[in-house]
N, C-alpha and C positions, 0 to 999 in steps of 0.2 A: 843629259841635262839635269835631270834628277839628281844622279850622283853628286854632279857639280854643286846642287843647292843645298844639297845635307851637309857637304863640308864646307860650305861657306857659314851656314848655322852655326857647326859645329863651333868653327873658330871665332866668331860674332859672341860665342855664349865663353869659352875661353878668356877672350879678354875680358867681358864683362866680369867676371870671377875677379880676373885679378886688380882690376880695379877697384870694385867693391871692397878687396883688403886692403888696396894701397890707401884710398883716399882717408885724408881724417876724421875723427868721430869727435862730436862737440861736448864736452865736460857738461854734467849735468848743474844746473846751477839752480837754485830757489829762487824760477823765474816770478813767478806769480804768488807767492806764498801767502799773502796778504790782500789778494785782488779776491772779486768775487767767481767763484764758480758754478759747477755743474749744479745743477735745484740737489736738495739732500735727497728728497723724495727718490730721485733717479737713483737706487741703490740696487744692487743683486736681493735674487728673492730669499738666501740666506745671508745674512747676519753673522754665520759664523756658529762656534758651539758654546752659544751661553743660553742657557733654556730661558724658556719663558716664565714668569711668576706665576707660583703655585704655593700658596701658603699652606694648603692640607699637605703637600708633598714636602713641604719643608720642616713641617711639623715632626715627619715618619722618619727623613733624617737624620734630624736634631736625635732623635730617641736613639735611632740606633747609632751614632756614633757615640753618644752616653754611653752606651752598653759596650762597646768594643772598650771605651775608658775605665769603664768597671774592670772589664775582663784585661787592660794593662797593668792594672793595679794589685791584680795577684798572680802576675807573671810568673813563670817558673826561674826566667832569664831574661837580660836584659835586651838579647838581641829580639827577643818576643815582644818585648813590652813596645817595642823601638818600632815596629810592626804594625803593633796593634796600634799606635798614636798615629803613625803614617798614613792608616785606612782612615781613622778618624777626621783629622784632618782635609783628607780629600772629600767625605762626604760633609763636614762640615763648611768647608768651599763650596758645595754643589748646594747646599741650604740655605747661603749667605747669598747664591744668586738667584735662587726662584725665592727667595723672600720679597715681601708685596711690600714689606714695613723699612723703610731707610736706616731707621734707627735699629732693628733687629737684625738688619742685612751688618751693620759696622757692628753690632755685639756679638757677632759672628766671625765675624772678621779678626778681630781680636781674638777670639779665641784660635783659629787658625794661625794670626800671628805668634801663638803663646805656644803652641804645638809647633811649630817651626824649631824655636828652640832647640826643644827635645829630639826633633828628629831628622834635622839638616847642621846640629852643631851638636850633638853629642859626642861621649868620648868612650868606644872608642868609635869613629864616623860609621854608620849604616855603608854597609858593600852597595846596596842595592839601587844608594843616591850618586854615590862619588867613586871615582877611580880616586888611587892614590898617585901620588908622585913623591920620588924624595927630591930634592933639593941639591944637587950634583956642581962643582968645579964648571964652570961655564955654561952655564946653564943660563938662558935668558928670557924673561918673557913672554918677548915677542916670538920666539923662537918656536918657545912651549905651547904658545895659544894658536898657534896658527901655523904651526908643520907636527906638535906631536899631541897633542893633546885631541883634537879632533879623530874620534875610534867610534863614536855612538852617532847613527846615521841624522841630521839635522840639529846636529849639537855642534853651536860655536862657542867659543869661550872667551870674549874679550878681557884684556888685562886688568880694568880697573873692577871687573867682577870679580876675575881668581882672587885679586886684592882683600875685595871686600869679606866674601868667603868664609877667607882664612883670617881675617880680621888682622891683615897690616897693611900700615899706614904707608912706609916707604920701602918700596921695593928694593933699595939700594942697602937694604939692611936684611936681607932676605940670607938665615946663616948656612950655611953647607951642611946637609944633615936633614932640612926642616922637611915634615913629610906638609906636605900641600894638598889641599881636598881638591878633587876637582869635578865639575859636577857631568852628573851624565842624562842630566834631563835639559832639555829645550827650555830658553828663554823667550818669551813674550808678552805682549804689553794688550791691557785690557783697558778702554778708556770709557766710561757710563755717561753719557751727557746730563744726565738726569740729576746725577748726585755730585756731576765736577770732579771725580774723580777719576787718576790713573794709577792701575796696578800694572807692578810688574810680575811675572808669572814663572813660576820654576816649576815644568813639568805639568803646567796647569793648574798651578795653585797659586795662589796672590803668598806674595812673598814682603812686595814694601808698595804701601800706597803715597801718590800725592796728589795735593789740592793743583786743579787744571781751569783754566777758564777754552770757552769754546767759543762758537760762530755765532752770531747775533741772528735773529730770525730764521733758527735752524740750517743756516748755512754749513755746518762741520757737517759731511756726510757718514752716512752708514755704511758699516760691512766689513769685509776682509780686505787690508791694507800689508804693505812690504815697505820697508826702511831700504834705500837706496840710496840716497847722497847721505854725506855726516861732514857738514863744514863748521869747521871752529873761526870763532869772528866772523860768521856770516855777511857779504855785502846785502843787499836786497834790489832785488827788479823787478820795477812795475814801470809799469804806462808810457817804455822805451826807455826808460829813465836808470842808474845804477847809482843806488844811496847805500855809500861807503858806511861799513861797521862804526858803529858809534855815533852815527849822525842821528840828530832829533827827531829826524824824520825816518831813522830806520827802526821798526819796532820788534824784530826779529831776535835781541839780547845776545849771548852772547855763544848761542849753542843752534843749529841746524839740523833737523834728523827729517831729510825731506820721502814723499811716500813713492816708489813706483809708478811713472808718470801712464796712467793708465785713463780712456774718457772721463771716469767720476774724482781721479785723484790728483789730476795736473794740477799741480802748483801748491800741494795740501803736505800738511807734516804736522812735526811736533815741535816746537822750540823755545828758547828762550823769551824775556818780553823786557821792553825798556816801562811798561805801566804796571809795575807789582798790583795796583788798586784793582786790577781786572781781573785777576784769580779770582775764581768762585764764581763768575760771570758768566754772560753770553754777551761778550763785546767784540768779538775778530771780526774778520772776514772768511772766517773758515776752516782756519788751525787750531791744532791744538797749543794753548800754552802755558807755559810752565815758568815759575820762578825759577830764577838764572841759576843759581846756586842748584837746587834739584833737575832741571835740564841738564847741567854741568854732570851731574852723579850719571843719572839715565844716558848719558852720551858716552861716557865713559863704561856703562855696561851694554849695550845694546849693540849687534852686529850689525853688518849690512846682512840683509834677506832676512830679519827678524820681524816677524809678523807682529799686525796690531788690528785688533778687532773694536770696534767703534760701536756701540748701542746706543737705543734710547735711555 
């Protein structure tokens, strides 16, 4: 009798298997994106790796990436110098985030931006930042970004970043020959509620910032977030209801980058918005959002599984 009930389990748990593959799975869609959700307060008790404000510590720095700029400056070679501005820069990143001061956090920032230059577009390209590629007879894309180019463990490379990169506009002009930088550090996105700002992140360092408006009464939550849906022309569902792209009542614009539907994140992203006057704001219901045209850019760099860390 025994025997008899183990193989009837047995095959009880067999079909269950294969049903579980057969049956369909439901397309994620930006059910809630606009509705309200989880309290923000409900967050994990990390936030993620962006330290906490520390103005003495930002002060110590500031100083020593000074010094490593001193000591670029009478490099013996270029690939030193290209070195020394790369340490620089990261700690000058890490000063711009324990800065207590808004205004001293963005003149930080800029200076990080200015050091990017030097050390993500010099010529000839830092080994350290980018594989190369050449530019080969059928060579495509989509091809590159996503069956050859992924060699650095957590590194995707969508197409309209390799784009931006290498600073061309149309890829259809792309000549036979062209060596292509390709980058070997992780892309992610850093959003401060505080200051309305979203940075994007190479490697962990803010690389291009934009102005964000967020959730009204603290609604946009905190913490470590995933990019999981990416719909272009967004519809929008709320309250059973589905309000087709471009309706006045859809407020979603023209770009979708929804979060890992997880307790704190259901229904939350980043996206576009039909009210530009709400950038710089706290007017959502939760999202992050973004002018259409810079949603448009970040949609076009941003993978699916690319992390976004949310602060105060």
């Amino acid at each position: 009798m025994a025997r008899f009930i183990f193989y009837v389990l047995v095959l009880a748990g067999i079909a269950y298997g294969g049903w579980s593959l057969l049956r369909p799975s439901a397309t994620p869609v930006p059910l809630a994106a606009e509705e309200p959700g989880p309290a923000a307060s409900a967050r994990p008790a990390s936030s993620g790796p962006v330290p906490e404000a520390d103005a003495e510590v930002a002060g110590q720095l500031v100083a020593r990436a000074d010094a490593l700029l001193a000591d670029a400056g009478s490099a013996t070679s270029l690939a030193q110098a290209i070195e020394l501005k790369d340490r620089a820069r990261r700690i000058l990143w890490d000063a711009a985030l324990r800065s207590g001061s808004v205004v001293e956090a963005d003149a930080l920032t800029k200076r990080v931006e200015a050091l990017n230059e030097d050390v993500l577009f010099s010529e000839p390209p830092a080994p350290a930042r980018f594989h190369l590629h050449e530019f080969r007879p059928g060579d495509r894309l989509w091809t590159l970004c996503y069956r050859t180019f992924p060699k650095d463990p957590g590194v995707k490379v969508e197409p309209g970043f390799l784009l931006w990169v290498n600073g061309i506009s149309d890829p259809r002009k792309i000549q036979e020959g062209r060596v292509l930088r390709v980058p070997r550090d992780e892309l992610s996105v850093l959003v401060r509620k505080s200051q309305y700002r979203l940075w994007v992140l190479l490697g962990g360092v803010a690389l291009r910032s934009f102005a964000v408006g967020i959730g009204a009464n603290d609604k946009t939550p905190e913490g470590i977030f995933e990019i999981e849906t990416k719909i272009e022309r967004p519809d929008w569902y709320a309250e059973g209801r589905r309000v087709p792209f471009g309706h006045a009542d859809n407020p979603l614009g023209t770009r979708w980058m929804g979060f890992r539907r997880t307790k704190q994140a259901a229904g939350y992203g980043i996206h576009g918005t039909s009210e530009p006057d709400t950038i710089g704001k706290a007017a959502s219901q939760g999202c992050v959002r973004m002018l259409n045209r810079d949603s448009e850019e970040l949609f076009s760099w941003v993978a699916a599984g690319t992390k976004v860390t949310i602060t105060r």
